[in-house]
Backbone as CSV, one residue per row, in Angstrom:
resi,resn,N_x,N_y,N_z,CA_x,CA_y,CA_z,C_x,C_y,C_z
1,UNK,-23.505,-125.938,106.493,-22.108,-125.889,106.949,-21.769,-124.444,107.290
2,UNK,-21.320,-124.041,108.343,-20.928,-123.034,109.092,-19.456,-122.917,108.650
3,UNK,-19.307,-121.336,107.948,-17.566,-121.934,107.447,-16.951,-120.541,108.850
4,UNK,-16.028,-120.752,108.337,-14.993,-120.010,109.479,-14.643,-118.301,108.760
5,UNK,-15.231,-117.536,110.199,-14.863,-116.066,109.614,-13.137,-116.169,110.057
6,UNK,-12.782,-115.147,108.471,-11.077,-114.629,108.318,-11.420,-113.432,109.367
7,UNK,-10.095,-113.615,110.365,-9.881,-112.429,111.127,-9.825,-111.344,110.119
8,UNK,-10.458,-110.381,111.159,-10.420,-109.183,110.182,-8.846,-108.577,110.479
9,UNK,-8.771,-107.838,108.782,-7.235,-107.702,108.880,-6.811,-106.187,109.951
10,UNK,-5.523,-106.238,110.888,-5.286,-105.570,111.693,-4.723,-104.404,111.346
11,UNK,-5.323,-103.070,111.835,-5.239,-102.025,110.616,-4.032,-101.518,111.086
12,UNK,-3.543,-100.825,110.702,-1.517,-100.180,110.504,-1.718,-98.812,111.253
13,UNK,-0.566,-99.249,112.264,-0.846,-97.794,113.095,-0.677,-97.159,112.365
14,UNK,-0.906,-95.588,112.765,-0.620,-94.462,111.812,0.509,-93.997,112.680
15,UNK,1.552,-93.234,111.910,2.943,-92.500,112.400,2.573,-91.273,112.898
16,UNK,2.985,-91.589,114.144,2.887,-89.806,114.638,3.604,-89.010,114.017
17,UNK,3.283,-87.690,114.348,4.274,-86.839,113.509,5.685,-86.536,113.735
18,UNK,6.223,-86.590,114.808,7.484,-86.960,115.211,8.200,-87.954,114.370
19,UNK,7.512,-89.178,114.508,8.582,-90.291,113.825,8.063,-90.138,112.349
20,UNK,6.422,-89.533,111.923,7.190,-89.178,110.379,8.519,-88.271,110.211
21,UNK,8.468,-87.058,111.379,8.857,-86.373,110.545,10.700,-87.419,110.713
22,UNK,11.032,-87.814,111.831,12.032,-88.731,112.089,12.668,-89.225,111.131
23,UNK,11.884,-90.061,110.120,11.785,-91.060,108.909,12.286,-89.910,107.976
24,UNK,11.935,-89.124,107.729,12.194,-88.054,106.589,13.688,-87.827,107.156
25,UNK,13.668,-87.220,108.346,15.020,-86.753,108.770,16.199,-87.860,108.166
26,UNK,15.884,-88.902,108.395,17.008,-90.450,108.170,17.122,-90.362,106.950
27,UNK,15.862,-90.700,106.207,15.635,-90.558,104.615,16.643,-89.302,104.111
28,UNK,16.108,-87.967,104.272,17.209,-87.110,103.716,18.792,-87.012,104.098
29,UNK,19.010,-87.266,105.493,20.559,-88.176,105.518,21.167,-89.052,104.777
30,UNK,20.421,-90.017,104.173,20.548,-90.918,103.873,21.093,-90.670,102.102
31,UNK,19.581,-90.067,101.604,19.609,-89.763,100.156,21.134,-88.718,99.862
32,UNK,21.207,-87.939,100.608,22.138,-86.454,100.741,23.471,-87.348,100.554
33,UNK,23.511,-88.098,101.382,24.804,-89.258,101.497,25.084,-89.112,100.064
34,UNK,24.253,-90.098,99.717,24.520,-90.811,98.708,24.551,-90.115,97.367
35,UNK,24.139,-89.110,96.959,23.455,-88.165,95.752,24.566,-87.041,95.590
36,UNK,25.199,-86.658,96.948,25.321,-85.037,97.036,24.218,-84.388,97.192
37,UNK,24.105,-82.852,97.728,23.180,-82.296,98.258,22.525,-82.107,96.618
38,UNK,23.269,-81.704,95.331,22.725,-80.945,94.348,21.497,-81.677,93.278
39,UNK,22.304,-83.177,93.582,21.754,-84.134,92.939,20.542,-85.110,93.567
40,UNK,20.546,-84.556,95.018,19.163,-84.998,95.759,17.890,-84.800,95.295
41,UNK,17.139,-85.584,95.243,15.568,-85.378,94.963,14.640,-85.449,96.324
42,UNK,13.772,-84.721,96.463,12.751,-85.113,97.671,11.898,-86.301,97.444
43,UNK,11.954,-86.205,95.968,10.979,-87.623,95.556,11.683,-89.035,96.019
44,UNK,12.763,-88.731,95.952,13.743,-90.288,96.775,13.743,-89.864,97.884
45,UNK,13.781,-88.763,98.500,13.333,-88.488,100.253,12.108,-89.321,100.577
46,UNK,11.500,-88.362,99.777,9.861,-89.239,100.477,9.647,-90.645,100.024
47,UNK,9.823,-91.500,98.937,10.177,-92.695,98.625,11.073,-93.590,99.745
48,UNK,12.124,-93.155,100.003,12.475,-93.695,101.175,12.404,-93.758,102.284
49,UNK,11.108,-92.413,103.089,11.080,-92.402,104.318,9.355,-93.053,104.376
50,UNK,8.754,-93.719,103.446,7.576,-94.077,102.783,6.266,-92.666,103.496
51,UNK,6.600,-92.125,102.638,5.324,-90.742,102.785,5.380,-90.334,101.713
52,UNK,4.647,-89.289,101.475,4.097,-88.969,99.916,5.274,-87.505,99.677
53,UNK,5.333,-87.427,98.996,5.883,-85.605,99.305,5.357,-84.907,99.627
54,UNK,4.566,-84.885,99.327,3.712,-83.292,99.642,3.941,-83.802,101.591
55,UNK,3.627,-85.010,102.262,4.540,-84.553,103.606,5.757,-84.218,103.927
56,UNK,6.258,-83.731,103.110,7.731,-83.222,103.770,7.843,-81.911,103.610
57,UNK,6.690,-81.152,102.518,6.287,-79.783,102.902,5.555,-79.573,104.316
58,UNK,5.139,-80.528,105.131,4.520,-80.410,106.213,5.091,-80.143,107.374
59,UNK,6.771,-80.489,106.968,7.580,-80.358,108.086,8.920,-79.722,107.558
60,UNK,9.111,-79.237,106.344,10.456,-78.741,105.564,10.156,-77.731,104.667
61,UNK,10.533,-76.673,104.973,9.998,-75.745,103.833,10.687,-75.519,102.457
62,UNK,11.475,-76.769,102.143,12.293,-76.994,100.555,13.946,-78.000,101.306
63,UNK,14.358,-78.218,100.080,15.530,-78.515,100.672,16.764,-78.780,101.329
64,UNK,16.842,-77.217,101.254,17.741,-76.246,102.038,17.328,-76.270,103.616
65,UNK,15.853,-76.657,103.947,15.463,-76.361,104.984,15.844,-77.996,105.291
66,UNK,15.485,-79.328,104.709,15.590,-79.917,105.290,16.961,-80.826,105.734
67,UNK,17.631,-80.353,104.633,19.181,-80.349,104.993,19.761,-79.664,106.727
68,UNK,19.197,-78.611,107.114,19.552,-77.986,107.876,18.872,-78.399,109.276
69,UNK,18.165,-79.182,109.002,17.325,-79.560,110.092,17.698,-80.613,110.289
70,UNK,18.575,-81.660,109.238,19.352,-82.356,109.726,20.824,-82.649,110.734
71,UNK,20.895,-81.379,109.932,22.712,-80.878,110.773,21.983,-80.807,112.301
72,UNK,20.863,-80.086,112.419,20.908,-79.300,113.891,20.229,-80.845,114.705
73,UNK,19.355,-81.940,113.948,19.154,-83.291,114.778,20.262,-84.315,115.107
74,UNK,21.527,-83.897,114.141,22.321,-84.252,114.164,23.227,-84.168,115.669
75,UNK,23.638,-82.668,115.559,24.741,-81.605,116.241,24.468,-81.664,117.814
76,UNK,23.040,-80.952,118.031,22.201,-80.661,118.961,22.742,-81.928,120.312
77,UNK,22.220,-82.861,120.127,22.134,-83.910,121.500,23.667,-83.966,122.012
78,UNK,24.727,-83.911,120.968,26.226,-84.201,121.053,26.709,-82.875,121.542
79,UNK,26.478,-81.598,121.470,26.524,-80.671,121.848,26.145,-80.097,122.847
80,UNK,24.759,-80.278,123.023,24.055,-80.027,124.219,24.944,-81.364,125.709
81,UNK,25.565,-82.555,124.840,26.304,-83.441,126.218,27.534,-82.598,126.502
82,UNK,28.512,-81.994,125.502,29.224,-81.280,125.831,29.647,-80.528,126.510
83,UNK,28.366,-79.588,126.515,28.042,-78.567,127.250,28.202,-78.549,128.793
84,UNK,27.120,-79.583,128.828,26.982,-79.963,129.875,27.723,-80.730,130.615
85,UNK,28.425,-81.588,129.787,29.958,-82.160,131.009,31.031,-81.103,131.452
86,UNK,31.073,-79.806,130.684,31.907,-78.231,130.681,31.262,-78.316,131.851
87,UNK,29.761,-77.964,132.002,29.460,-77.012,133.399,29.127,-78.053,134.636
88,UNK,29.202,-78.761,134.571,28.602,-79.867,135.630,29.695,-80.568,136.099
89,UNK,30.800,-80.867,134.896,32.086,-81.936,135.826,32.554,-81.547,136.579
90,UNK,33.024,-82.197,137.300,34.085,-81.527,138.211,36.036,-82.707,137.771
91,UNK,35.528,-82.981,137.073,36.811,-84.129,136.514,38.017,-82.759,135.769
92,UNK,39.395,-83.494,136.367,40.737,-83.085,135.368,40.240,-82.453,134.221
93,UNK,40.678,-81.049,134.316,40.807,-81.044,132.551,41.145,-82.391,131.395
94,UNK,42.476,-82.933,131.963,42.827,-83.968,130.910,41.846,-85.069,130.898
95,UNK,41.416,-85.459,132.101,40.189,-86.208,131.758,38.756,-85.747,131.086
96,UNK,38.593,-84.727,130.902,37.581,-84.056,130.954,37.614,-83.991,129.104
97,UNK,39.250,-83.890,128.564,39.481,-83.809,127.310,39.223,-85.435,126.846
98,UNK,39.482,-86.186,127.501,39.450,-87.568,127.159,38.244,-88.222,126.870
99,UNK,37.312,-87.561,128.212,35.932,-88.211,127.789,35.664,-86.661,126.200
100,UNK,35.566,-85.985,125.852,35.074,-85.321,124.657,35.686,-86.568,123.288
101,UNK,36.895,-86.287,123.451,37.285,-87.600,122.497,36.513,-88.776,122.680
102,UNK,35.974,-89.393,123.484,35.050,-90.379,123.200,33.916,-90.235,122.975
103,UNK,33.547,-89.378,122.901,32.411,-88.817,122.449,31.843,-89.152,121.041
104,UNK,33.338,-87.886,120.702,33.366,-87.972,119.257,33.650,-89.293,118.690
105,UNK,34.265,-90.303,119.172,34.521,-91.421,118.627,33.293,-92.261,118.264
106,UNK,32.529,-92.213,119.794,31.214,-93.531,119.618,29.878,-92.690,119.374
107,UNK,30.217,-91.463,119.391,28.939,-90.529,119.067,28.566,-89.830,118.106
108,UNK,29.734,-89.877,117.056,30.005,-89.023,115.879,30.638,-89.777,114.953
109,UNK,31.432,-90.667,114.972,32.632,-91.328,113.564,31.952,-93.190,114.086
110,UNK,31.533,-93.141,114.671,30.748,-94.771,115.140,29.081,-94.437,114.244
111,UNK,28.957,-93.892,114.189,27.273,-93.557,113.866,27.032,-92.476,112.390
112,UNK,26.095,-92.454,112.108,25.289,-91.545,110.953,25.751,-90.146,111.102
113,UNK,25.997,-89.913,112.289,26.248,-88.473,112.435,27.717,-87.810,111.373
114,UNK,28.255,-88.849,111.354,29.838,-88.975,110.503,29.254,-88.437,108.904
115,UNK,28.207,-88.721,108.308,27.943,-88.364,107.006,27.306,-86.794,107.245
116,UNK,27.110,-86.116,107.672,26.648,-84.982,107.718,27.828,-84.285,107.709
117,UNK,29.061,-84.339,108.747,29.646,-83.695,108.022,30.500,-83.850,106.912
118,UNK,30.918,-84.962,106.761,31.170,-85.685,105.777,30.783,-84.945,104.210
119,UNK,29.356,-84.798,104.281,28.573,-83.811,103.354,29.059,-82.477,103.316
120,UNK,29.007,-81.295,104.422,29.506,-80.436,104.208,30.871,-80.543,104.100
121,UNK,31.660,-81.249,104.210,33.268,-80.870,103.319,33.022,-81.366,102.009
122,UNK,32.477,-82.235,101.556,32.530,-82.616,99.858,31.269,-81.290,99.502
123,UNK,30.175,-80.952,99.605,29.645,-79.698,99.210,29.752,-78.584,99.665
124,UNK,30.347,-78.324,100.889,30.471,-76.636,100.921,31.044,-75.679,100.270
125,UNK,32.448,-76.427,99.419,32.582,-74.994,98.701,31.451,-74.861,97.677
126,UNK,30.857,-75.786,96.991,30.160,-75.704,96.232,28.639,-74.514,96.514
127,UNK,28.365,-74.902,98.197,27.324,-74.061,98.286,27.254,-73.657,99.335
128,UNK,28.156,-72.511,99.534,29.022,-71.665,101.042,27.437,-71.656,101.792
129,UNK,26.177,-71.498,101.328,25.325,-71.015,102.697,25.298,-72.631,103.380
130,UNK,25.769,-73.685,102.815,25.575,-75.266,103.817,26.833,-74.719,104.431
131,UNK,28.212,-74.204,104.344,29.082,-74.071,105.138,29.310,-73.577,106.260
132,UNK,27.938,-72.279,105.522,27.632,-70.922,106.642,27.165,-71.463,108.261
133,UNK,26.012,-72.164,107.495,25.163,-72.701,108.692,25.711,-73.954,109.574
134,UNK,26.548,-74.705,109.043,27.508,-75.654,109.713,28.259,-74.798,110.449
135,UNK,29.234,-73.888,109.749,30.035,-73.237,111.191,28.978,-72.216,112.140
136,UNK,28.057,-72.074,111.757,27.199,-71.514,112.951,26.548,-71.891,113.796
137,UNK,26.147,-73.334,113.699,25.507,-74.131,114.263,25.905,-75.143,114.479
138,UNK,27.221,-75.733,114.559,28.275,-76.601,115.207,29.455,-76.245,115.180
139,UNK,30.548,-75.737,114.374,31.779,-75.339,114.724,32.235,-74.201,115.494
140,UNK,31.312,-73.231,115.194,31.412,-72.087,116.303,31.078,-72.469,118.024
141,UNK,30.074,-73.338,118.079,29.749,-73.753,119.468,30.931,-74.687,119.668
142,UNK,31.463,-75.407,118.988,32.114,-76.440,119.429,33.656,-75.781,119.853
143,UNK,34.143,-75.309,118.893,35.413,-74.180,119.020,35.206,-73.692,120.672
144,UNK,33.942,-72.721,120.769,33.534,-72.212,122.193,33.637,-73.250,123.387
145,UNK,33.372,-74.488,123.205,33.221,-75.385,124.001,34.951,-75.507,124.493
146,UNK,35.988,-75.860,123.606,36.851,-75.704,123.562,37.777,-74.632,124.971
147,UNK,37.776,-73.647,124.011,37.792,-72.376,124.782,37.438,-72.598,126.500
148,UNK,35.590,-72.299,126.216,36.102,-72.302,127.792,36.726,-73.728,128.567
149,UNK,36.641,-74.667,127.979,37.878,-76.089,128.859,38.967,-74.947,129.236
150,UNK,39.718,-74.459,128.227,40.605,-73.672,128.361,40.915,-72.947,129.320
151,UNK,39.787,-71.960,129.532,39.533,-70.739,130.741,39.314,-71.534,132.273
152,UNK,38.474,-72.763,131.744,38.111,-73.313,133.459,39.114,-74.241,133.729
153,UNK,40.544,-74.552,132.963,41.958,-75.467,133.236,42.431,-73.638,134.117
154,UNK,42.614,-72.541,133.495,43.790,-71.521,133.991,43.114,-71.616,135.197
155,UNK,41.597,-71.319,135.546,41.452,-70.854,136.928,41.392,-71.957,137.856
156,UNK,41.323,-73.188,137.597,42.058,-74.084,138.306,43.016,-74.451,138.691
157,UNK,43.777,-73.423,138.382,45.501,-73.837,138.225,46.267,-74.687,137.454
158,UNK,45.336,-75.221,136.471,45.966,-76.421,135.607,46.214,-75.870,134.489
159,UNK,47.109,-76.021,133.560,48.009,-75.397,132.976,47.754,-76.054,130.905
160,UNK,46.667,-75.535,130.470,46.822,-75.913,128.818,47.775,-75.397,128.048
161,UNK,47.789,-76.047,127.057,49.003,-75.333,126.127,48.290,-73.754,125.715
162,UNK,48.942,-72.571,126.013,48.044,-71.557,125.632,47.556,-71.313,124.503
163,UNK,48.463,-71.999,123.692,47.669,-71.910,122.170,46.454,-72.166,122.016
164,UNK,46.243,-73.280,123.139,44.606,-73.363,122.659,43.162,-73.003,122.923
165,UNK,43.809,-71.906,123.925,42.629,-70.713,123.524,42.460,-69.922,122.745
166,UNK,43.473,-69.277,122.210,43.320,-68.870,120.834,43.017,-69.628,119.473
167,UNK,43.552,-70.951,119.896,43.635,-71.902,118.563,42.619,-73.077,118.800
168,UNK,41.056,-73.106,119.418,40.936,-74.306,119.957,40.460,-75.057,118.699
169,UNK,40.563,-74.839,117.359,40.534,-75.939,116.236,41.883,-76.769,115.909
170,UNK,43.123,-76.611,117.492,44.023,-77.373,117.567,43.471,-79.142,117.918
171,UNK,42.267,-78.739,119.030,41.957,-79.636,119.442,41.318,-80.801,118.457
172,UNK,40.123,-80.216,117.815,39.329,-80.748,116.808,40.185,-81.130,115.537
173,UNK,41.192,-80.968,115.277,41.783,-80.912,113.887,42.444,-82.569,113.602
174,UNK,42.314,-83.244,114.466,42.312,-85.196,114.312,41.092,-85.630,114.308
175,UNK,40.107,-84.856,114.778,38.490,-85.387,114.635,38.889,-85.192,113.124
176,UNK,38.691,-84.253,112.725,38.139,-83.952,111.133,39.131,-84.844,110.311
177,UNK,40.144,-85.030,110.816,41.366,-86.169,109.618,40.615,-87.067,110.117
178,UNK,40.390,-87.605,111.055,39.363,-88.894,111.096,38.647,-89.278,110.195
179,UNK,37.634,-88.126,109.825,36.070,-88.035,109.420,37.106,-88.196,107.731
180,UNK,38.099,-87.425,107.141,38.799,-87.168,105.675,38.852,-88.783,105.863
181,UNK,39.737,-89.242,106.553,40.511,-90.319,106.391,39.876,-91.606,106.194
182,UNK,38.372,-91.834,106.938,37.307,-92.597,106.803,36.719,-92.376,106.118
183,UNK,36.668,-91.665,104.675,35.646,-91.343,103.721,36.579,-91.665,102.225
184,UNK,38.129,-91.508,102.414,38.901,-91.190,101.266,39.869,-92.499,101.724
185,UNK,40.478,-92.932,102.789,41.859,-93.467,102.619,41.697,-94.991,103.618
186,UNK,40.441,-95.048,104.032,40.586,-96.348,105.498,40.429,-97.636,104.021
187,UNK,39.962,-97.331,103.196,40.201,-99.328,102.722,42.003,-98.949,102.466
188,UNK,42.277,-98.547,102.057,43.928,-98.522,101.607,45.189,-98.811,102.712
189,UNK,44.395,-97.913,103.676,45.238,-97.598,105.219,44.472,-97.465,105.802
190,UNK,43.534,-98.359,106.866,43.267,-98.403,108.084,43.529,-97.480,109.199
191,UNK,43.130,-96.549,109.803,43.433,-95.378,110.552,42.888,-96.042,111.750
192,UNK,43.675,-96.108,112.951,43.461,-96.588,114.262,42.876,-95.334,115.168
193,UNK,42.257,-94.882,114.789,41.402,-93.833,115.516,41.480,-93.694,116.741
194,UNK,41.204,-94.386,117.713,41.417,-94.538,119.460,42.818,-94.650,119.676
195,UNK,43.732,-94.590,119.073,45.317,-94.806,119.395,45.655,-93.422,119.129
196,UNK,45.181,-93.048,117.726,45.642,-91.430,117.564,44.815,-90.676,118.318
197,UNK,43.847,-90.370,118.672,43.378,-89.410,119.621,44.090,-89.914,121.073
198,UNK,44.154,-91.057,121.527,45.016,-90.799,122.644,46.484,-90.350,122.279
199,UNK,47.279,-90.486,121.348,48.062,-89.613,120.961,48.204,-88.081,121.339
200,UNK,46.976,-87.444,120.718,46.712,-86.302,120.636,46.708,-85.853,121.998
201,UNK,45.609,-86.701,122.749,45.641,-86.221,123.999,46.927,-86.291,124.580
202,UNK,47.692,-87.375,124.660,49.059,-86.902,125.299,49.703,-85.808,125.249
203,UNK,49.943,-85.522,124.229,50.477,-84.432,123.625,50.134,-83.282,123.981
204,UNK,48.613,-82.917,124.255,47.809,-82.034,124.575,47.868,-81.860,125.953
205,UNK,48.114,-82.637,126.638,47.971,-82.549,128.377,49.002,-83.145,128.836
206,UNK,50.695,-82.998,128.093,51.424,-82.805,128.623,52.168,-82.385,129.893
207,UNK,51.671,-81.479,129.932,52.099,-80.205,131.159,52.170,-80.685,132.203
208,UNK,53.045,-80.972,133.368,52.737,-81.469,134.498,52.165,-80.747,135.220
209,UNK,51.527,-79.420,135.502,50.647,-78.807,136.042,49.208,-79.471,135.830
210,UNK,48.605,-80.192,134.721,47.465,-80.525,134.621,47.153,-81.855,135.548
211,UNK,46.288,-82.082,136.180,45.740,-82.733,137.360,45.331,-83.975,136.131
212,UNK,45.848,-85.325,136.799,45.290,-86.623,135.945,43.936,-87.283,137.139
């Protein structure tokens, strides 16, 4: 009797290093979430991104590093679109403010990206160099982003409130009650997010000089 060969079993791709290091990136988002930065372990990093530890020395040189490498996988793509709708649109300032608010809505407070900073306001005072590197590597660019909207509304002839070149954390300052308000107060009170930023924007592009 001739019995029947078992397929041989089909062997498991191996992870490139990208999407390991990817997996780690999610994993330490994830753990950081949930732990606080102080109370994080890499051993629940690497447990949850399934790699050993000793790979996440392969791509993180301690914690601090891989915290920070989160902010910037985070920041980076949403920033870098920013940027680039500044130098490339040719749309209304006020429209131009409208699409950034959606941005932030389905690109930042819709998604994972919302717990990062989320993280640095519940730990930064605790450990000013996560604060340091957050305002250096997203609030300072983003503020700037700001700004020049600002500079490229005057030489268009369209008219911002001037405060907010000096003040452009006027603009951002309902993002961040967003991000408070969805972490501390939405089961209690529900915050309609897309109603208040168009709020804001009204308010903001008032001026009948600004082109709709």
């Amino acid at each position: 009797m001739t019995g029947t060969m078992a397929p041989a079993p089909k062997k498991r791709r191996k992870a490139e290093p990208e999407e390991r290091r990817q997996a780690i990136l999610s994993a330490g988002l994830s753990v950081f979430a949930a732990d606080g930065f102080a109370a994080a372990k890499l051993d629940d990093v690497a447990a949850k991104a399934g790699v050993a530890k000793g790979t996440i020395y392969l791509y993180f040189g301690d914690k601090e590093d891989l915290f920070e490498q989160i902010v910037r996988d985070a920041a980076a793509p949403v920033l870098d679109q920013l940027q680039g709708m500044v130098a490339l649109s040719d749309l209304p300032t006020a429209a131009l403010l409208a699409k950034i608010f959606e941005v932030f809505r389905t690109q930042i407070l819709a998604t994972d990206r919302k717990l990062v900073t989320k993280l640095v306001l519940t730990e930064g005072t605790r450990f000013p160099k996560i604060a340091e590197f957050y305002h250096a590597e997203v609030i300072s660019k983003g503020l700037a982003i700001i700004q020049k909207i600002a500079r490229r509304a005057a030489e268009r002839g369209e008219q911002l409130p001037s405060e907010i070149e000096h003040f452009p954390h006027l603009v951002f300052a309902p993002m961040l009650l967003a991000l408070l308000w969805d972490g501390l107060f939405s089961k209690f009170e529900p915050l309609d997010v897309e109603q208040m930023l168009s709020a804001h924007h009204k308010i903001l592009t008032a001026s009948p000089l600004l082109k709709r």
